[in-house]
GUBADREN-277301 format. One record per residue: residue number from 1; z, y, x of N, C-alpha, C in turn; residue in three letters. Coordinates in nm, 2 decimals. Layout:
BEGIN
seq = NUM, n.w = Z, n.v = Y, n.u = X, ca.w = Z, ca.v = Y, ca.u = X, c.w = Z, c.v = Y, c.u = X, type = ALA $
...
% end
This chain:
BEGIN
seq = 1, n.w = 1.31, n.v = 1.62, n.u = 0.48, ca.w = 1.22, ca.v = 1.59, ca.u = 0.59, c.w = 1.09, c.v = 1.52, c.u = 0.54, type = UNK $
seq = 2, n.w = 0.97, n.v = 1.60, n.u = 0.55, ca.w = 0.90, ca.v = 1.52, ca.u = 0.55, c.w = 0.80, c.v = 1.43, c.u = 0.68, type = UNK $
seq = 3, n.w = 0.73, n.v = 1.30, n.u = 0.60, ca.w = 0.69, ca.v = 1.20, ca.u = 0.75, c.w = 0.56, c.v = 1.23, c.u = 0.73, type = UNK $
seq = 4, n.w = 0.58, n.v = 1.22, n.u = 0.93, ca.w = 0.40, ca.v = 1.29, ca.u = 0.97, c.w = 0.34, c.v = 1.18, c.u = 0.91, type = UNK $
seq = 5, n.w = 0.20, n.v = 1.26, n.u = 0.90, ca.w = 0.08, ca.v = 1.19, ca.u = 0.83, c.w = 0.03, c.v = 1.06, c.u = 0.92, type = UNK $
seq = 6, n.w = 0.04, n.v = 1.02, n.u = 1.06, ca.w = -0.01, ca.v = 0.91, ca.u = 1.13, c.w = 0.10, c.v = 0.81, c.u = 1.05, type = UNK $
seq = 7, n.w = 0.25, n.v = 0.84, n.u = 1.02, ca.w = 0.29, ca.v = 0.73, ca.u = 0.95, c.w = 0.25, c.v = 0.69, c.u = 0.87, type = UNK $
seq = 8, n.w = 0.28, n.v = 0.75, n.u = 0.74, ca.w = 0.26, ca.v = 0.72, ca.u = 0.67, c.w = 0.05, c.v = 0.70, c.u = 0.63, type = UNK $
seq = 9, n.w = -0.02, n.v = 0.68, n.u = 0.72, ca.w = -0.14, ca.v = 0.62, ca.u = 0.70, c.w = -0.13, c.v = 0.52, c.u = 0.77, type = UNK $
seq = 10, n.w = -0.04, n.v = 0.49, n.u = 0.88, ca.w = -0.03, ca.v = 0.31, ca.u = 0.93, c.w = 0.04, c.v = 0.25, c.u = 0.83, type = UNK $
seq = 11, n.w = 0.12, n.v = 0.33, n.u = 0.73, ca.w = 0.22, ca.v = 0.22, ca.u = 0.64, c.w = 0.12, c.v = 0.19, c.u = 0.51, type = UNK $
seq = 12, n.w = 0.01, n.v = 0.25, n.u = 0.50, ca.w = -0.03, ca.v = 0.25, ca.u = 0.36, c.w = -0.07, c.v = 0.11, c.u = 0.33, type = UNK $
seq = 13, n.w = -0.16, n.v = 0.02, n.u = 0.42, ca.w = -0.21, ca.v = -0.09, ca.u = 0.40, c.w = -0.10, c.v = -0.18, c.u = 0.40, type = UNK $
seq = 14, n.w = 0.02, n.v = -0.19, n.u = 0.40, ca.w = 0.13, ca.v = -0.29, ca.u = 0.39, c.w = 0.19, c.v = -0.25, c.u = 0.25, type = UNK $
seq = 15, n.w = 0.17, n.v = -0.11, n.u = 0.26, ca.w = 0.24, ca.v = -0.06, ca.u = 0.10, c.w = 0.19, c.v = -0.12, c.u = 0.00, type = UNK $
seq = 16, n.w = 0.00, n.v = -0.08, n.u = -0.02, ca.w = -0.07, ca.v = -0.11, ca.u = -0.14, c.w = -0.07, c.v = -0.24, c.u = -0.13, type = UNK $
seq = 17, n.w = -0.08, n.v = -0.33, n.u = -0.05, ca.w = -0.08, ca.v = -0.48, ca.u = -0.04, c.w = 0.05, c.v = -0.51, c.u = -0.11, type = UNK $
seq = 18, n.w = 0.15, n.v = -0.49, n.u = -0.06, ca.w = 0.28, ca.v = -0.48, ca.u = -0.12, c.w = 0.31, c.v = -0.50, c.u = -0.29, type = UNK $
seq = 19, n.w = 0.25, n.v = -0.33, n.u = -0.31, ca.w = 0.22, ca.v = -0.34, ca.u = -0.45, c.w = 0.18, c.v = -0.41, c.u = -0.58, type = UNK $
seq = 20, n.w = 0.00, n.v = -0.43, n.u = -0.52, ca.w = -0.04, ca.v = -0.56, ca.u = -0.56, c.w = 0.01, c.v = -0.68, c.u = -0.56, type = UNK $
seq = 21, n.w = 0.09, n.v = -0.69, n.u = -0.46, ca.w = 0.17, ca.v = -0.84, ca.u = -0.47, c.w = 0.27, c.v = -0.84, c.u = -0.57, type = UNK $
seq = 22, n.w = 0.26, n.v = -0.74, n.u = -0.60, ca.w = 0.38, ca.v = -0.72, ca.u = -0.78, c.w = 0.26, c.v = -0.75, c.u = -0.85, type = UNK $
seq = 23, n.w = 0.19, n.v = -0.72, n.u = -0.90, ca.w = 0.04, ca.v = -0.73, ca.u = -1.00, c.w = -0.05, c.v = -0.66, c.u = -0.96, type = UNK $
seq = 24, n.w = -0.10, n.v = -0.66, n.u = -1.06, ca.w = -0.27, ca.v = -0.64, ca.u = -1.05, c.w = -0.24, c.v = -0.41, c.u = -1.09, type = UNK $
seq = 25, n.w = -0.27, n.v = -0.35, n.u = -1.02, ca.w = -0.28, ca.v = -0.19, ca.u = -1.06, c.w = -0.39, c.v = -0.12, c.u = -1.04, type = UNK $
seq = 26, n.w = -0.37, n.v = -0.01, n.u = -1.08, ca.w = -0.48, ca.v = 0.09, ca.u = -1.08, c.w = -0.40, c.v = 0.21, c.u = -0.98, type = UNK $
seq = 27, n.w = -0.55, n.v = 0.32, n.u = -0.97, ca.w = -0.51, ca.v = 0.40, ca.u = -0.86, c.w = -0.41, c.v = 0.51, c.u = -0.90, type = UNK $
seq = 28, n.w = -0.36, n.v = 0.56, n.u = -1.03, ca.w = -0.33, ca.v = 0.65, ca.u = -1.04, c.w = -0.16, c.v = 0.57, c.u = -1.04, type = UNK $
seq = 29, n.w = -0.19, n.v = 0.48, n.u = -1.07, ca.w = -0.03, ca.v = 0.42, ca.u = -1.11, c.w = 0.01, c.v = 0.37, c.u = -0.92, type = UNK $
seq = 30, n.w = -0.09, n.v = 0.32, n.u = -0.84, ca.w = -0.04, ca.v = 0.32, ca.u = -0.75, c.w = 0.06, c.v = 0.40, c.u = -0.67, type = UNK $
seq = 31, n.w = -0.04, n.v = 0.54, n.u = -0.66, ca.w = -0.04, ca.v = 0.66, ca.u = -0.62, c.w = 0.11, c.v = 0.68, c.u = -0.66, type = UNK $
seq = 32, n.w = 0.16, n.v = 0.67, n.u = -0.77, ca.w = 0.29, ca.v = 0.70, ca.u = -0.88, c.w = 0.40, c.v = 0.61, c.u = -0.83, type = UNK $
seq = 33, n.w = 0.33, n.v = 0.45, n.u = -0.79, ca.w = 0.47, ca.v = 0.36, ca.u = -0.73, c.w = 0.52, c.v = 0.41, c.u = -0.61, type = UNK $
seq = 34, n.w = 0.41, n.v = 0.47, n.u = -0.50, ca.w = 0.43, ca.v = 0.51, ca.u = -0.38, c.w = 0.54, c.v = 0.64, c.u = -0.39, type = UNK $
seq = 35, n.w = 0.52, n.v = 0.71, n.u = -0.45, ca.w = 0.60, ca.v = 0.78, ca.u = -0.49, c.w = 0.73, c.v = 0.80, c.u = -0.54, type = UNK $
seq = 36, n.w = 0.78, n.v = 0.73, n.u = -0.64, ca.w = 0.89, ca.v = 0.66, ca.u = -0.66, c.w = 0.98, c.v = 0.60, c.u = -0.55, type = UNK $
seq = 37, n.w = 0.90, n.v = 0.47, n.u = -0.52, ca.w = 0.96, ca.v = 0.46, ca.u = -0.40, c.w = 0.96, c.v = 0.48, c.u = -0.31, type = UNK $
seq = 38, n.w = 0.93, n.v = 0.58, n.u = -0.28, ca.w = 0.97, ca.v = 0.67, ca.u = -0.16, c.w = 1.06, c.v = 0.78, c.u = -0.16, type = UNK $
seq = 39, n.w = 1.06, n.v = 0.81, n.u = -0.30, ca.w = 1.15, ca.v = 0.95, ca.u = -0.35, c.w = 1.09, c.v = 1.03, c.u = -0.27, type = UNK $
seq = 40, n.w = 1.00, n.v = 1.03, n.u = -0.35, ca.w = 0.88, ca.v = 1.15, ca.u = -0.34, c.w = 0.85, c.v = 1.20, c.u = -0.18, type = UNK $
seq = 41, n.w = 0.88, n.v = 1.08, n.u = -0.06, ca.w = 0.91, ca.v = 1.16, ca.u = 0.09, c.w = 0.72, c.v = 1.12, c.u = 0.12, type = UNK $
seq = 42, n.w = 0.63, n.v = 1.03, n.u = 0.02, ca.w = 0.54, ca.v = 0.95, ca.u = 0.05, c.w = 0.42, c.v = 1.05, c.u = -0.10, type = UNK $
seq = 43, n.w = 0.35, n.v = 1.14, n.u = -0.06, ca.w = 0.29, ca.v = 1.20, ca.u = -0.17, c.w = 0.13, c.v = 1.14, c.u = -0.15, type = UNK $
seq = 44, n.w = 0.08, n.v = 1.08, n.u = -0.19, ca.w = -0.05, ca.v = 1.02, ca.u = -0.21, c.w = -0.14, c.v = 1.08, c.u = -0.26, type = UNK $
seq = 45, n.w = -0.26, n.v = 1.14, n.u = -0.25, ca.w = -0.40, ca.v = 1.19, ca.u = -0.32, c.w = -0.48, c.v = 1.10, c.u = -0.33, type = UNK $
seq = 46, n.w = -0.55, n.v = 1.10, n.u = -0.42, ca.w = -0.69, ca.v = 1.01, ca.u = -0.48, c.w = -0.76, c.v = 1.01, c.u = -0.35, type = UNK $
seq = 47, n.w = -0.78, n.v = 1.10, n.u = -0.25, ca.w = -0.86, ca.v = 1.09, ca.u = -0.14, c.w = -0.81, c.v = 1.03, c.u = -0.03, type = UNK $
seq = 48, n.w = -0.72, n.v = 0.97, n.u = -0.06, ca.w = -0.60, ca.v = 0.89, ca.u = 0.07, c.w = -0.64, c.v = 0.75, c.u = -0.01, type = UNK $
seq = 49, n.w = -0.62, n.v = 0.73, n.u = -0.10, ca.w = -0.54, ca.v = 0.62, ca.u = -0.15, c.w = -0.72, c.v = 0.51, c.u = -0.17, type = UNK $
seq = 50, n.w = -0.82, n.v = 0.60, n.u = -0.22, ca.w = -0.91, ca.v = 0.52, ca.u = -0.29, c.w = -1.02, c.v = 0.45, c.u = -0.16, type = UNK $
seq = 51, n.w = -1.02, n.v = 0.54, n.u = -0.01, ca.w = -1.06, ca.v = 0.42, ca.u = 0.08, c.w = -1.01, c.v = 0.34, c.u = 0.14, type = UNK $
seq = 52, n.w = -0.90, n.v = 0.35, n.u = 0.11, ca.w = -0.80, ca.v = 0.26, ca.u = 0.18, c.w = -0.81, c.v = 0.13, c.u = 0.06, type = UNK $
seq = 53, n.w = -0.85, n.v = 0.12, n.u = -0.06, ca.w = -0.81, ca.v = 0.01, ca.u = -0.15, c.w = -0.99, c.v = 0.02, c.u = -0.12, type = UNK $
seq = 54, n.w = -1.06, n.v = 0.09, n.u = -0.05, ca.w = -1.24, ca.v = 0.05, ca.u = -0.06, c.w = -1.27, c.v = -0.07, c.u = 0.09, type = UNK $
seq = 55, n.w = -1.19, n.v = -0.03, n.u = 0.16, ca.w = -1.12, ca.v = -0.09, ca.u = 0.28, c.w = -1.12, c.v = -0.24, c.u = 0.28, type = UNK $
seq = 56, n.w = -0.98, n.v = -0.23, n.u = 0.19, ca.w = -0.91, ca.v = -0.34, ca.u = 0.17, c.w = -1.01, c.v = -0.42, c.u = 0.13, type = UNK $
seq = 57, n.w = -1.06, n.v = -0.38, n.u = 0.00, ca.w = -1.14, ca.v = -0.50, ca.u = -0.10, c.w = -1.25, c.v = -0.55, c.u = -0.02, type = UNK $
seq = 58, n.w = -1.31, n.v = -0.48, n.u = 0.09, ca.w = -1.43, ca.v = -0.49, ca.u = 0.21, c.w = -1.39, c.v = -0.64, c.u = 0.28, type = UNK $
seq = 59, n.w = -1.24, n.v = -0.64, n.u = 0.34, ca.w = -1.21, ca.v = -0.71, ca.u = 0.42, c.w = -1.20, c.v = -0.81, c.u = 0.31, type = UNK $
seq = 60, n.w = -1.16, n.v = -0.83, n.u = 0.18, ca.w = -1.17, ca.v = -0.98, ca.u = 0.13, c.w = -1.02, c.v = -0.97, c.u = 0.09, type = UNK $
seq = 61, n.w = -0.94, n.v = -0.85, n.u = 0.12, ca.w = -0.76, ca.v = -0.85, ca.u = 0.07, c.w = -0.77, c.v = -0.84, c.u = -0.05, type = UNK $
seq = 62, n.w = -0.85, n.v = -0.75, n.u = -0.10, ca.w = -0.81, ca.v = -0.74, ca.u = -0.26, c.w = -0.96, c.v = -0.78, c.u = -0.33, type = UNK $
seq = 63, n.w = -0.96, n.v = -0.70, n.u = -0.51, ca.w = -1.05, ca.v = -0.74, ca.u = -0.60, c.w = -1.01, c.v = -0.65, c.u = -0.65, type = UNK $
seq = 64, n.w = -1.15, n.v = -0.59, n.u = -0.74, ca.w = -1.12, ca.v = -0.50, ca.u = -0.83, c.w = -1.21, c.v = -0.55, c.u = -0.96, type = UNK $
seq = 65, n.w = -1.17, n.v = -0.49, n.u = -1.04, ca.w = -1.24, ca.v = -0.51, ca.u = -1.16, c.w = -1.19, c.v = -0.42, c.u = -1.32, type = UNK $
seq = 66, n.w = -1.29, n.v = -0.43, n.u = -1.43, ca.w = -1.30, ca.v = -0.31, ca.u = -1.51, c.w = -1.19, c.v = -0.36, c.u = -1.59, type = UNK $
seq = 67, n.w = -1.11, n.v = -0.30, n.u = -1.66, ca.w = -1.02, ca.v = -0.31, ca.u = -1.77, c.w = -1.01, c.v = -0.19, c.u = -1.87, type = UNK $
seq = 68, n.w = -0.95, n.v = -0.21, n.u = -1.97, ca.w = -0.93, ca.v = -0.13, ca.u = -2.08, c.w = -0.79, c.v = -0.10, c.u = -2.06, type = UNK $
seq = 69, n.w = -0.79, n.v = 0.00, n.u = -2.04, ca.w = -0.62, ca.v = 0.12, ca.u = -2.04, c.w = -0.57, c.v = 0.07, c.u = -2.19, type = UNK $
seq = 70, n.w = -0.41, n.v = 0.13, n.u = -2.19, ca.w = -0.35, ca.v = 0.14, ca.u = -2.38, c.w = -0.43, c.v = 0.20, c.u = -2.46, type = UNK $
seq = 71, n.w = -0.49, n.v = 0.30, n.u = -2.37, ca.w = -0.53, ca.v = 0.44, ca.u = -2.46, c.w = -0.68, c.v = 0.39, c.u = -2.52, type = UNK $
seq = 72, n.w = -0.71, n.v = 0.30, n.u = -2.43, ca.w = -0.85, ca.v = 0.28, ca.u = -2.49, c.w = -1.00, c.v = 0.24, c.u = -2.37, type = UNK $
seq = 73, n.w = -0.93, n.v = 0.35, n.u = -2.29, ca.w = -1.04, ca.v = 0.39, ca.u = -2.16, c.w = -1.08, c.v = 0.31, c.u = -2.08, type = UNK $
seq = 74, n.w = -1.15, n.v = 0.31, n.u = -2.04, ca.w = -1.17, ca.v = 0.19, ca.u = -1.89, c.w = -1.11, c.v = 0.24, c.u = -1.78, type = UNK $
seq = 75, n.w = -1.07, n.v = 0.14, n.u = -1.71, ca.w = -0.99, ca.v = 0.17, ca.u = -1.58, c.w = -1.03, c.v = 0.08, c.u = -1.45, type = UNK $
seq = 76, n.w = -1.05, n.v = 0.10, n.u = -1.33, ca.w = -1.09, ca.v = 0.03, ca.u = -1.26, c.w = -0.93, c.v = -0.04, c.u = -1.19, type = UNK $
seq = 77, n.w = -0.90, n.v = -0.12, n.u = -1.19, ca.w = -0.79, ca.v = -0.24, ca.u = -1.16, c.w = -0.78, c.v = -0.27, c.u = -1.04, type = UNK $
seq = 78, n.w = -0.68, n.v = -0.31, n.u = -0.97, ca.w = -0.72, ca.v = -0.40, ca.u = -0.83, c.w = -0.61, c.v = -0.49, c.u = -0.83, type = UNK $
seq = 79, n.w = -0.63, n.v = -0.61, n.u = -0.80, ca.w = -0.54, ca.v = -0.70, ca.u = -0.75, c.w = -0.58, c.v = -0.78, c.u = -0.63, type = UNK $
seq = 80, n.w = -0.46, n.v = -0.85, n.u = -0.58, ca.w = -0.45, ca.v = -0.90, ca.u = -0.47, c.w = -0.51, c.v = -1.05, c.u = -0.44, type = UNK $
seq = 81, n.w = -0.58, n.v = -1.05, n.u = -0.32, ca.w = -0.66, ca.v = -1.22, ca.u = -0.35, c.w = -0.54, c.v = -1.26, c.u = -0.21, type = UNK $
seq = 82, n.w = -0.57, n.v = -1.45, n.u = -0.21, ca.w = -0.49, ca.v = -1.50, ca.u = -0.11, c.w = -0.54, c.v = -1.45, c.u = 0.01, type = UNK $
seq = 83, n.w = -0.62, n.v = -1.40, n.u = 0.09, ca.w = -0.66, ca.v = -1.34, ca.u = 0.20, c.w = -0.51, c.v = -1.24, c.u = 0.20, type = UNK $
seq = 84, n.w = -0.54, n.v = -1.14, n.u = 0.14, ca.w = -0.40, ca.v = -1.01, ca.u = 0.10, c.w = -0.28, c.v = -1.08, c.u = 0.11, type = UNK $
seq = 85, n.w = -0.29, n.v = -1.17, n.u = 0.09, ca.w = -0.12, ca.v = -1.23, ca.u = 0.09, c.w = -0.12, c.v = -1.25, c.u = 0.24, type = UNK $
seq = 86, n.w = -0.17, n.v = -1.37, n.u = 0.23, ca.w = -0.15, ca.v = -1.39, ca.u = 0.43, c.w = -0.16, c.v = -1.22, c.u = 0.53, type = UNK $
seq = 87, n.w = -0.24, n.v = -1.12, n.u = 0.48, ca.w = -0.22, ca.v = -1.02, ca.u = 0.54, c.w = -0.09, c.v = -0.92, c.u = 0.53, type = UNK $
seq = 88, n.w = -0.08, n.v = -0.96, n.u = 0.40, ca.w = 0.08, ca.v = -0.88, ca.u = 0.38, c.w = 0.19, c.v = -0.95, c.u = 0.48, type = UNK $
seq = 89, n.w = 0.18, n.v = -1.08, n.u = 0.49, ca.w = 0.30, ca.v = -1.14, ca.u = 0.54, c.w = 0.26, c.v = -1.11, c.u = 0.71, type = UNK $
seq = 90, n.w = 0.15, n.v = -1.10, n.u = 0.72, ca.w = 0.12, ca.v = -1.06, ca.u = 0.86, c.w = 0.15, c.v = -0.90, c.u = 0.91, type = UNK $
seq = 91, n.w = 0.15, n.v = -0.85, n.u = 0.81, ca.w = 0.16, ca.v = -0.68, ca.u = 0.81, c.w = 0.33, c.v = -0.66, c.u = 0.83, type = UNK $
seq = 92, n.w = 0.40, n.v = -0.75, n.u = 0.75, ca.w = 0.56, ca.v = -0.68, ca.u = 0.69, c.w = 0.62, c.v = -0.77, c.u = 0.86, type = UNK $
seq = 93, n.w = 0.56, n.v = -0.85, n.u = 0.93, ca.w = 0.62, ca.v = -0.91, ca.u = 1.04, c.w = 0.56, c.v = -0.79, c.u = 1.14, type = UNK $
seq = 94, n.w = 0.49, n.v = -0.77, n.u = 1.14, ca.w = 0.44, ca.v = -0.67, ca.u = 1.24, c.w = 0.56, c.v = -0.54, c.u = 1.23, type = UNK $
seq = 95, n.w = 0.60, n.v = -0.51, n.u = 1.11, ca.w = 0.67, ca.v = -0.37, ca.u = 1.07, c.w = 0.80, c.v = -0.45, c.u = 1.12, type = UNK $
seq = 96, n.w = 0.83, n.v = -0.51, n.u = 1.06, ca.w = 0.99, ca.v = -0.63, ca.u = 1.12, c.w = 0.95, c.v = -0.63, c.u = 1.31, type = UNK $
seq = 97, n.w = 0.85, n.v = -0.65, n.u = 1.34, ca.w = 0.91, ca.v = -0.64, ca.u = 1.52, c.w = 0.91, c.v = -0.52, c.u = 1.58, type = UNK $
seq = 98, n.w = 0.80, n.v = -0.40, n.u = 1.55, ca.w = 0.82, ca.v = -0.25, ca.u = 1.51, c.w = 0.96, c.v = -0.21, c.u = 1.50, type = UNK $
seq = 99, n.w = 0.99, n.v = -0.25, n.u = 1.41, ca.w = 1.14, ca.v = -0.21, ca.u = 1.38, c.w = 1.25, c.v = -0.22, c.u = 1.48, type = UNK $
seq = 100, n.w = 1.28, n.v = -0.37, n.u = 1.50, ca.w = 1.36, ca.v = -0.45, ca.u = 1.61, c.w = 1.36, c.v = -0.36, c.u = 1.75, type = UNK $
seq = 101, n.w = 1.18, n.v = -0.37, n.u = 1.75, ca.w = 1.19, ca.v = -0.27, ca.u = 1.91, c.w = 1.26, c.v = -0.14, c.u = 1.92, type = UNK $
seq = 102, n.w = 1.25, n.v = -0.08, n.u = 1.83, ca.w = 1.30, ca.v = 0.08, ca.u = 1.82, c.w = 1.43, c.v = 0.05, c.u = 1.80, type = UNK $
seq = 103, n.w = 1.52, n.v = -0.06, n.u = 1.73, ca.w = 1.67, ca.v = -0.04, ca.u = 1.76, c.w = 1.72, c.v = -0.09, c.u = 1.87, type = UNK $
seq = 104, n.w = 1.58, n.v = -0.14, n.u = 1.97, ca.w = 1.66, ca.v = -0.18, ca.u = 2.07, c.w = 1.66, c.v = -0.06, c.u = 2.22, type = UNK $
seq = 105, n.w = 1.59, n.v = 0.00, n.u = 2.09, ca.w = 1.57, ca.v = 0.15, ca.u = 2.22, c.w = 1.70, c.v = 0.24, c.u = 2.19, type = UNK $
seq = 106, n.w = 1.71, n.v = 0.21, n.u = 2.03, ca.w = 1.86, ca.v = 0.33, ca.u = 2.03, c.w = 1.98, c.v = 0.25, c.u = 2.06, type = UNK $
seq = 107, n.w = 2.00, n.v = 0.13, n.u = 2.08, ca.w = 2.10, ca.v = 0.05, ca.u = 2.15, c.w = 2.10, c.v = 0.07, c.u = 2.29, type = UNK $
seq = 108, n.w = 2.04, n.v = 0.11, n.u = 2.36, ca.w = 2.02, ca.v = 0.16, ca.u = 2.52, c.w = 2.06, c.v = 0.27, c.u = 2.55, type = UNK $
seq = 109, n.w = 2.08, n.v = 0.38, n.u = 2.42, ca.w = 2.16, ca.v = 0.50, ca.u = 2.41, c.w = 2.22, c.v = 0.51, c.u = 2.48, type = UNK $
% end
């Protein structure tokens, strides 16, 4: 089964926040964690993924900045500032009462 696209674009900003709250990434490795964990139900394109972290860094959630890859290359980075935190913890309670409500709709079954 795959999940319609309005989902998975309300979930994105809790995900990449998420992410970054593990470290500091880039977009292609994002794109790759979302993936993984999701078992592949969550497929991400560079054109989903890159306004939504243009978004983020706007509102003051994240930071980006230039780095050098293994290979050599430069890579543009993002990590997560304390603004992002407080929004994550505000995001994953919003998803947590989201949740609660809908099993109280299949408990009414």
């Amino acid at each position: 089964m795959t999940l319609p696209r309005d989902l998975i674009a309300a979930s994105s900003t809790p995900m990449v926040l998420s992410i970054l709250n593990q470290g500091e990434s880039y977009g292609y490795e994002i794109i790759q964690k979302v993936k993984s964990l999701s078992d592949s139900e969550m497929l991400w394109a560079d054109g989903m993924l890159y306004p939504i972290l243009h978004r983020l860094e706007k509102k003051g959630f994240i930071e980006s900045f230039w780095g050098v890859a293994d290979t050599g290359r430069k890579r543009k980075y993002y990590r997560l500032k304390p603004a992002g935190l407080s929004e994550l913890s505000e995001q994953r309670e919003n998803w947590r009462k989201v949740n609660s409500i809908l099993g109280g709709f299949e408990n009414n079954n």
